[in-house]
Each structure stands twice: as structure tokens, then as C-alpha cells.
C-alpha positions in Angstrom: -92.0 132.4 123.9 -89.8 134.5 126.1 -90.3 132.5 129.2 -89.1 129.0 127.0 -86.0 130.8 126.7 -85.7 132.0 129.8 -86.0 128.6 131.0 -83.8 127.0 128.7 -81.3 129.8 129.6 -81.5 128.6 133.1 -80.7 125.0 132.3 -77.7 125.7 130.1 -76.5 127.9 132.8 -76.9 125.0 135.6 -75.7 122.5 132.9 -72.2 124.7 132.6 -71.7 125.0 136.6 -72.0 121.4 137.0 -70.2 120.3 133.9 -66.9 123.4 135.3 -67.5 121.5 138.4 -66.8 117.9 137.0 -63.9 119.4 135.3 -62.2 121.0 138.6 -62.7 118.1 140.2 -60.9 116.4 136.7 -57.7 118.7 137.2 -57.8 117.9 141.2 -57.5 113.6 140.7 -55.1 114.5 137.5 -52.8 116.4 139.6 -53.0 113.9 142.5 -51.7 110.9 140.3 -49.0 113.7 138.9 -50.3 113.2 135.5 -49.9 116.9 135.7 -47.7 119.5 137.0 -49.0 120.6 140.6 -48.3 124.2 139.7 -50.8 123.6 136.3 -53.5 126.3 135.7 -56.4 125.6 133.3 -57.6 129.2 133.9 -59.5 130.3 136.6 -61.9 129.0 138.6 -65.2 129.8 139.0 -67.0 127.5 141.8 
């Protein structure tokens, strides 16, 4: 049982680098069409 969780553990955690990636990239195209403020901070980023 403790190595199913380890391995879902794993997934989530690659599923939440890729989805934080997706969303950087998001922010990036959003500020280049100036739907937002090019000095706009979601937070920090990780990757």
C-alpha cells in the first residue's frame, strides 16, 4: 500500500509542475496582448 501512494504522490506532483507551467506560460501570452498590466504578479514562480 505505501508504494501506491508513493506513486500517486509522484504523479500529483508532476501533474502540478506541468499544470504551474501551463499557467506561467498563461500570464506570459496575457501580458503580451496587454490583457494585463506588464508589472502583474500572480505570486511567485516556481519553474
Amino acid at each position: 500500500m505505501e508504494t501506491i501512494g508513493f506513486v500517486f504522490g509522484l504523479a500529483g506532483l508532476a501533474f502540478a509542475f506541468i499544470a504551474i507551467g501551463r499557467l506561467n506560460k498563461l500570464e506570459d501570452k496575457l501580458k503580451e496582448l496587454e490583457v494585463l498590466d506588464k508589472d502583474f504578479k500572480s505570486g511567485e514562480r516556481i519553474l
